[in-house]
C-alpha positions as CSV (number, residue, x, y, z in Angstrom):
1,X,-20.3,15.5,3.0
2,X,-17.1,16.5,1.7
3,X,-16.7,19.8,-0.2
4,X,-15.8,19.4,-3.8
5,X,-12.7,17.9,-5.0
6,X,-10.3,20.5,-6.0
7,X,-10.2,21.2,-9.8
8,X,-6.7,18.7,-9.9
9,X,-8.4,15.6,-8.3
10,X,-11.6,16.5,-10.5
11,X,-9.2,16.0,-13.2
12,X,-7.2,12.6,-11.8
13,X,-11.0,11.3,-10.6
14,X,-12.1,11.7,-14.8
15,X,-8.6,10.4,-16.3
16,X,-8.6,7.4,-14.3
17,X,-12.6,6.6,-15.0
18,X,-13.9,4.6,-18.0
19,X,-13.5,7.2,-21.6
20,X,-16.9,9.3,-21.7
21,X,-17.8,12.4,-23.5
22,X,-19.0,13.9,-20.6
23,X,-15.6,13.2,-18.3
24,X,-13.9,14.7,-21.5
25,X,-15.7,17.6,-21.8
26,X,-14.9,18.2,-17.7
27,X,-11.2,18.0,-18.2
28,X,-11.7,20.1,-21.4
29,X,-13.4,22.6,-18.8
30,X,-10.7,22.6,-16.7
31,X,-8.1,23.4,-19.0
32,X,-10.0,26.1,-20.7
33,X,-10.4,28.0,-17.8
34,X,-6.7,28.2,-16.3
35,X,-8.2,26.3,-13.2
36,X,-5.6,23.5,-13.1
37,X,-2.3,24.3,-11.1
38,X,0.1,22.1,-13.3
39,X,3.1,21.3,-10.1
40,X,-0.1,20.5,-7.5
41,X,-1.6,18.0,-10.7
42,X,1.8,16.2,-11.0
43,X,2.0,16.0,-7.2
44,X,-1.3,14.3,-6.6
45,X,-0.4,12.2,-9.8
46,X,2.3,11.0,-8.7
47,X,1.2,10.4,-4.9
48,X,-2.0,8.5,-6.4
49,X,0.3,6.5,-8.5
50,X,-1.6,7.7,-11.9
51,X,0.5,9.2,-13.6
52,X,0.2,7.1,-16.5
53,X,-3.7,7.8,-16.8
54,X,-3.2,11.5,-16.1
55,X,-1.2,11.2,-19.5
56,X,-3.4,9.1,-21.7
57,X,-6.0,12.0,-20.8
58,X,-3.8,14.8,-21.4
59,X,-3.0,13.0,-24.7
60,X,-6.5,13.4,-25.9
61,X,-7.2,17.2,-25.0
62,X,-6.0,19.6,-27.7
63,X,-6.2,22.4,-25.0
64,X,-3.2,20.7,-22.9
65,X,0.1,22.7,-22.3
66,X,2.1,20.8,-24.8
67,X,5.1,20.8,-22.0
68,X,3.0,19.3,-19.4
69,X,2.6,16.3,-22.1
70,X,6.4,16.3,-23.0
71,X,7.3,16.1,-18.9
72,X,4.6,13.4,-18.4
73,X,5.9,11.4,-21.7
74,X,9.7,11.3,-20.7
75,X,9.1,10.3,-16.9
76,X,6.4,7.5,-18.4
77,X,9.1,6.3,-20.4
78,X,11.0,5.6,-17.7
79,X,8.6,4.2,-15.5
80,X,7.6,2.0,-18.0
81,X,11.1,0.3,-18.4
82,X,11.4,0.3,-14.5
83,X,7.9,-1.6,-14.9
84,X,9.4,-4.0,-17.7
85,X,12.6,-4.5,-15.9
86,X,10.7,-5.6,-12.5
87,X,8.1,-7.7,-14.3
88,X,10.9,-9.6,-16.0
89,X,13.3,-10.1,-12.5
90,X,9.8,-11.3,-10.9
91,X,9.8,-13.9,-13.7
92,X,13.5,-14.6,-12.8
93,X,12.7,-14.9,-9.2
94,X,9.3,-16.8,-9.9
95,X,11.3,-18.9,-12.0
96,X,13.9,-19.8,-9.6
97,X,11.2,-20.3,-6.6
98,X,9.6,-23.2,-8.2
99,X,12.8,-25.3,-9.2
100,X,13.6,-25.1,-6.2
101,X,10.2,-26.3,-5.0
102,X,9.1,-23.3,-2.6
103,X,5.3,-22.2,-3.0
104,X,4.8,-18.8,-3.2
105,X,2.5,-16.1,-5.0
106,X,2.9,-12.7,-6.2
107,X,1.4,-9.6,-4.5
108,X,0.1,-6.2,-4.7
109,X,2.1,-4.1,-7.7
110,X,3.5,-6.9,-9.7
111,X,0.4,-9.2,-9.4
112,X,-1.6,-6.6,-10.5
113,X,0.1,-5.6,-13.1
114,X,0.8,-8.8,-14.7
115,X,-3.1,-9.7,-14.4
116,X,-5.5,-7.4,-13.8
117,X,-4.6,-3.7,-15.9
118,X,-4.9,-4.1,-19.8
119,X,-1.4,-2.9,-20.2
120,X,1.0,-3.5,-17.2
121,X,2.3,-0.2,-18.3
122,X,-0.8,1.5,-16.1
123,X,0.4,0.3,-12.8
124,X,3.4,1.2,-11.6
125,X,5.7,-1.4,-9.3
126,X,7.6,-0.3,-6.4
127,X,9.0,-3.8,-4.5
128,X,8.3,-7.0,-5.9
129,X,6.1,-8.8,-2.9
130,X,6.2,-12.1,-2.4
131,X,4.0,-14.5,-0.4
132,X,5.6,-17.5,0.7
133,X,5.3,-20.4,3.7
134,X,6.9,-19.4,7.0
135,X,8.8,-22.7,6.9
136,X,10.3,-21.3,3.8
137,X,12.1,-18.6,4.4
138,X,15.3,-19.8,5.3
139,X,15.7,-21.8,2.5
140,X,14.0,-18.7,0.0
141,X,16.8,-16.2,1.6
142,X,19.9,-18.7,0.6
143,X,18.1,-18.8,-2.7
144,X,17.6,-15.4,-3.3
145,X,21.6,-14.9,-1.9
146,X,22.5,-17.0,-5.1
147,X,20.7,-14.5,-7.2
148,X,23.0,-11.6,-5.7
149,X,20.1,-10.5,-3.0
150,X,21.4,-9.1,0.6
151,X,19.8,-9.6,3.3
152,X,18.3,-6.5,5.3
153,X,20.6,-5.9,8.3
154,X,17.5,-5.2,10.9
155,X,16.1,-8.1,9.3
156,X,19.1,-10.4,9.7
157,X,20.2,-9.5,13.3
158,X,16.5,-10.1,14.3
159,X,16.5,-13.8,12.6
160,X,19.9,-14.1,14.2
161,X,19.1,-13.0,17.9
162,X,15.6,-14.8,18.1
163,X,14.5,-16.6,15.0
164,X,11.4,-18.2,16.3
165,X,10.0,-15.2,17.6
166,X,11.0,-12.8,14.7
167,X,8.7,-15.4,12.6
168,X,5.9,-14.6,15.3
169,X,6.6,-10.4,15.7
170,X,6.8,-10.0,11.9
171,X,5.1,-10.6,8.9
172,X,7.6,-9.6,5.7
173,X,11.6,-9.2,5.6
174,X,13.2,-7.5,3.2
175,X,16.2,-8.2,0.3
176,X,17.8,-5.9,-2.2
177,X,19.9,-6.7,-5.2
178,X,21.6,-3.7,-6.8
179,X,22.2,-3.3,-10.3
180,X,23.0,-0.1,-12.1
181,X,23.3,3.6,-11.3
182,X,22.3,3.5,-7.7
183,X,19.4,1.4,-8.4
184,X,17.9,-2.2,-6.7
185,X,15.1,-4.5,-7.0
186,X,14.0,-4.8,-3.7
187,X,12.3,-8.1,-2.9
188,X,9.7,-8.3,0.0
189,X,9.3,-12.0,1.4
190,X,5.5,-12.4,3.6
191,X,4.7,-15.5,5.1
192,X,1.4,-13.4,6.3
193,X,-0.7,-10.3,5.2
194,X,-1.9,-8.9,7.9
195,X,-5.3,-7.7,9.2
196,X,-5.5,-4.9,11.4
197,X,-2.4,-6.1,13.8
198,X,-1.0,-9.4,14.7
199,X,-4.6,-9.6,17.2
200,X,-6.4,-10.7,14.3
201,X,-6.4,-13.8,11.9
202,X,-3.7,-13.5,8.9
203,X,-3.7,-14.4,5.5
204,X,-1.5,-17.5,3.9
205,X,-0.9,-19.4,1.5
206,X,-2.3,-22.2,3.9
207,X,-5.5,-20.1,4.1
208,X,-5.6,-20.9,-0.1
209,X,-4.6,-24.1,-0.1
210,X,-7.7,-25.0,1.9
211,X,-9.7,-22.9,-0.7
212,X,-8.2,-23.9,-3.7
213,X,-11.2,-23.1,-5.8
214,X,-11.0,-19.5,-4.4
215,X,-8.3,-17.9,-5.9
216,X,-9.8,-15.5,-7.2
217,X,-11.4,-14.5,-3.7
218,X,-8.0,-14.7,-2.2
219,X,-6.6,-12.8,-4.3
220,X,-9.2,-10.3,-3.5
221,X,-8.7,-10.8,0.3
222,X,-5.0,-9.6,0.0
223,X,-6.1,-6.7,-1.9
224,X,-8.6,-5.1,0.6
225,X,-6.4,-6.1,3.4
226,X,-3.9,-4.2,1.9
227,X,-5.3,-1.4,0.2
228,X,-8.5,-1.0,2.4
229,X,-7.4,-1.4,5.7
230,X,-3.7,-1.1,5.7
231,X,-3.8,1.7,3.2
232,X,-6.9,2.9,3.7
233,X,-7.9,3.6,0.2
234,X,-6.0,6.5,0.8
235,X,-4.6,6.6,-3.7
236,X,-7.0,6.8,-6.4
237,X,-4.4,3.6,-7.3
238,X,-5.8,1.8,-5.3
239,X,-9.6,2.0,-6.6
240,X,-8.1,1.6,-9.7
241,X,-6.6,-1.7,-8.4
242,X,-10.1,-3.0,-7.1
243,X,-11.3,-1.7,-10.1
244,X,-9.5,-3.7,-13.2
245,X,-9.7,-6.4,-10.9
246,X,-13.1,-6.6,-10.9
247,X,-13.0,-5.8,-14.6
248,X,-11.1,-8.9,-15.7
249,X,-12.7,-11.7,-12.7
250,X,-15.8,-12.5,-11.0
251,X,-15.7,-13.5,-7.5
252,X,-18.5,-15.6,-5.3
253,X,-20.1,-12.9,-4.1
254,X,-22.1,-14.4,-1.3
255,X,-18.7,-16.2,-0.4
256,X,-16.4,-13.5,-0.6
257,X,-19.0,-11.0,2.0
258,X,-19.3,-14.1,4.5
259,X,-15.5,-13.7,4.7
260,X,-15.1,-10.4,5.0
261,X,-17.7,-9.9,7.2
262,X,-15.8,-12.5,9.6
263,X,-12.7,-10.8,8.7
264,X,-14.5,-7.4,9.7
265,X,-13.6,-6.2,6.2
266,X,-17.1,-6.5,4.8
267,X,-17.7,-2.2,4.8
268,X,-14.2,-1.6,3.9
269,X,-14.7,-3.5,1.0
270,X,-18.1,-1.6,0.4
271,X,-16.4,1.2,0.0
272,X,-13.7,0.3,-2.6
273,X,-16.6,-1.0,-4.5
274,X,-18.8,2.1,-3.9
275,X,-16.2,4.2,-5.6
276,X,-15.6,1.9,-8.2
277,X,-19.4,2.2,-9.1
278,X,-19.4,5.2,-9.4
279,X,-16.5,4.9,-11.6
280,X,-19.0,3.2,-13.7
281,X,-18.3,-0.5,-12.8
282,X,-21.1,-3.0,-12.8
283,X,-22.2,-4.4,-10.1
284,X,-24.2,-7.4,-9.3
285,X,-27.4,-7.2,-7.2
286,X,-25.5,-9.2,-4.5
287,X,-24.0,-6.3,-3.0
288,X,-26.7,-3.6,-3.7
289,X,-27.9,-3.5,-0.4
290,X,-23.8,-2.9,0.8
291,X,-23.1,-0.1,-1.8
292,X,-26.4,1.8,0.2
293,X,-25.8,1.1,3.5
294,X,-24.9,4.4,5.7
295,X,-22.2,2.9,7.5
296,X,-20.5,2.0,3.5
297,X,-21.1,5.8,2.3
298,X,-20.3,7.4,5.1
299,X,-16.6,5.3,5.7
300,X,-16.2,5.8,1.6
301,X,-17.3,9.4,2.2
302,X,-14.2,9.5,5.1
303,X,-11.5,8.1,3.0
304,X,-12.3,10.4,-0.2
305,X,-11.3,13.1,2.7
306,X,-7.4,12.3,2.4
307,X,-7.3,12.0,-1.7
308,X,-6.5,16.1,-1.6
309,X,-3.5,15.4,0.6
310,X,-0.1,15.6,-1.5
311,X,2.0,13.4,0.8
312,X,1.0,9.6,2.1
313,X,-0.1,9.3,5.3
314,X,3.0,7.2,6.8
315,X,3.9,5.7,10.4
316,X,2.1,6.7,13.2
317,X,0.0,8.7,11.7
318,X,-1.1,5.8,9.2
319,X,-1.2,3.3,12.2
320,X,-4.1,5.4,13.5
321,X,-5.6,5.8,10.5
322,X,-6.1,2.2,10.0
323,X,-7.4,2.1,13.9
324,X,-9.8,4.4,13.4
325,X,-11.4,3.2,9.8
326,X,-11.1,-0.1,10.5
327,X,-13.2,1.1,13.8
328,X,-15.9,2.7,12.0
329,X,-16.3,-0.3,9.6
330,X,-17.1,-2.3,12.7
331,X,-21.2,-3.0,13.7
332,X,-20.5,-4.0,17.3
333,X,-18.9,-1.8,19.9
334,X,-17.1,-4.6,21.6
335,X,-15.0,-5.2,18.3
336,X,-14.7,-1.2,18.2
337,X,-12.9,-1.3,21.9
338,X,-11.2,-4.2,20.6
339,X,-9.4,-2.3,17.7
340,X,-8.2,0.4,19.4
341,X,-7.1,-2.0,22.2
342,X,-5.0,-4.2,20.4
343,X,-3.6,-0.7,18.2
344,X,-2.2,0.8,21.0
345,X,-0.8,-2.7,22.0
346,X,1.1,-3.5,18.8
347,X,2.6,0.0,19.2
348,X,4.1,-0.3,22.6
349,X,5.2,-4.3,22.4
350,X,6.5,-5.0,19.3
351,X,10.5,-6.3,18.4
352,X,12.9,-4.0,16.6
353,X,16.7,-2.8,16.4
354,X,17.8,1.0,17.7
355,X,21.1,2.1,16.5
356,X,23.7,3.6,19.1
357,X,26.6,4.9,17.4
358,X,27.0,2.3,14.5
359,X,25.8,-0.5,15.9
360,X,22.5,-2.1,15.7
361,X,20.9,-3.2,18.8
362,X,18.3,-5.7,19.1
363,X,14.8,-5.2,21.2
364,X,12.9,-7.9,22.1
365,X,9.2,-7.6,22.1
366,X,8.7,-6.7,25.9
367,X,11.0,-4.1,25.9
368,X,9.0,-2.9,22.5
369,X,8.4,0.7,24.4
370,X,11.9,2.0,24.5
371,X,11.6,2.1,20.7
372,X,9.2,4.8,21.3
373,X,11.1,6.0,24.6
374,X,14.0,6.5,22.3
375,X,11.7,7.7,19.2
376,X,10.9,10.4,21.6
377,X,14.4,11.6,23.0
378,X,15.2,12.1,19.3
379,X,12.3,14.6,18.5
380,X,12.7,16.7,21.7
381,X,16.7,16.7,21.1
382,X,16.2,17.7,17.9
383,X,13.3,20.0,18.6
384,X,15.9,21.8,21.1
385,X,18.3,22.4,18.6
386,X,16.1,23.9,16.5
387,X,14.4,25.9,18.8
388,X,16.9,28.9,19.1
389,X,16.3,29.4,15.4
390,X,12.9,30.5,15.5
391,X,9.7,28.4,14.7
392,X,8.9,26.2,11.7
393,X,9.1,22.5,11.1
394,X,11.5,20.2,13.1
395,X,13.8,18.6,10.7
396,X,16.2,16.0,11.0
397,X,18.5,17.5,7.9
398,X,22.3,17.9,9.2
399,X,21.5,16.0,12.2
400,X,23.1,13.1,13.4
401,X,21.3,11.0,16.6
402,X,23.0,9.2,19.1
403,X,20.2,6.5,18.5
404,X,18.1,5.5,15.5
405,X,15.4,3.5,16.1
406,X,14.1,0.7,13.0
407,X,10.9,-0.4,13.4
408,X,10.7,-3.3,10.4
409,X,7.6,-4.2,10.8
């Protein structure tokens, strides 16, 4: 059992939940007593990715610092032209895709925002993801190149050195297309989503094509493979995701368990659905028994532990985290092992570039470890420097590495 929430995620948990006069009268609560710090609120707003609900809520409560509103109004003004901006370039993009005859489908921010929220507005977009066919992406790059998209550098001297197996080691590559004041679209191209690691089974768009009566399934696939496992629900964002999903379709529920169950999602999507219930989403009776199994509460129980934390998990540190949820959510021990087996794997053989001087190197996938040989030189060099200063934080601020490792995957 966690302890309970801190009077700022209290506050996020009601704002993002369906409008009651009882989760109005908490935030009113709140307020009235002084109990909200206002910078930790707009932190853990902004790292949930709900800012926009935080100030539909604060809207509606007469006790609300008027200048928290006017701060919260002017930076939702501007994320909701970002929003506008990207939504219209996916359309471009979209556009462009199909009269050129490559099959592709939208992902994560900009799918949900064009379908599942009542006002796209509500979901903020970072890169526009694209899923497309491995065969593809040649031909999707030159495209995207017309439409003044450049190619990632890693990504390009990877595809250059060993395209076959940069199509096996990786899952996404990356393009960007400047356009004004320092800012980009950023276009992610997948021709997978991946499970755990590259150990297990993928998802593609060949994987719908022999479904085609599942979209709506697949769709929900990408999103718990995503959110759930790569993420692990780790932004109230992401419940939300799940949560006007479920709002706006209705999936085969015996179908859609029988797949995550031989996906090993099956408790990891128990617990997105065990906090959107208690959100106040219905649920049908097929998944009752799931929403009270121990194994569901205590794994939804786990990730509500990292929803104080002001800062993503990232990197390593998130790499683990998947290892060890997507662990727990396992019945058998052998799949357990397995998990942590093929975690620690992925880490040490995987392809990448390192930077000496200021040129980019490329590693192939056997020598995958002196990425982290060289990831490690750079911390205790850096650690040294710092060390006749007293204690505190390394930072790599002012410093400038012999080698930088990439790790695009």
């Amino acid at each position: 059992m966690n302890p309970a929430p801190s009077p700022e995620l209290n506050f996020l948990l009601t704002a993002c939940s369906p409008v009651s006069e009882a989760g109005h009268e908490r935030q009113a609560d709140l307020l009235a007593t002084g109990a909200l710090d206002g910078p930790r609120l707009f932190r853990l707003a902004e790292r949930h990715r709900v800012t926009p609900f935080l100030l539909q809520a604060l809207r509606e409560q007469s006790l609300a610092p008027p200048e928290w509103v006017a701060r919260l109004r002017t930076a939702g003004q501007g994320a909701a032209v970002d929003g506008l901006l990207k939504l219209r370039e996916y359309d471009r993009l979209a556009g462009a895709l199909t009269r050129h005859g490559v099959p592709h489908r939208p992902l994560k921010g900009v799918f949900l925002a064009k379908t599942a929220y009542p006002d796209s507005s509500l979901r903020p977009i970072g890169d526009l993801d694209v899923l497309i066919d491995a065969a593809d992406l040649g031909k999707t790059i030159e495209l995207l190149e017309t439409l003044g998209y450049r190619f990632d550098p890693r990504h390009a001297l990877l595809l250059r050195q060993n395209p076959a197996g940069t199509l096996a080691d990786l899952n996404e590559v990356s393009l960007f297309n400047a356009f004004a004041n320092g800012s980009a679209f950023n276009v992610d191209l997948h021709w997978e989503v991946l499970g755990l690691n590259k150990s297990f089974p993928p998802f593609t768009l060949t994987d719908l094509r022999a479904h085609p009566d599942r979209a709506t399934e697949f769709d929900l696939l990408l999103l718990l493979a995503h959110h759930g496992l790569r993420k692990t629900w780790q932004r109230l964002g992401y419940v939300n995701d799940l949560f006007f999903f479920l709002q706006k379709n209705t999936p085969d529920w015996p179908w859609l368990r029988a797949e995550c169950r031989r996906r090993g999602l099956e408790v990891i999507l128990g617990a997105g659905l065990y906090w959107c219930h208690r959100r106040g989403l219905p649920l049908p009776e097929h998944v009752a028994d799931l929403l009270a199994s121990a194994r569901v509460q205590t794994l939804a129980t786990a990730y509500e532990a990292d929803w104080e934390r002001t800062e993503d998990l990232d990197g390593t540190r998130l790499v683990w985290q998947q290892t060890r949820r997507f662990a727990q959510a396992q019945p058998r021990f052998s799949q357990r092992v397995r998990a942590y087996a093929t975690a620690v794997g992925s880490r040490i053989f995987r392809v990448g570039t390192v930077r000496l001087g200021g040129r980019e190197v490329f590693v192939p996938k056997p020598l995958g470890f002196v990425l982290i040989a060289v990831r490690g030189v750079r911390r205790l060099v850096r650690g040294v420097r710092r060390g006749g200063s007293g204690s505190g934080p390394v930072s790599a601020e002012g410093i400038q590495p012999q080698a930088e490792v990439n790790d695009p995957a």
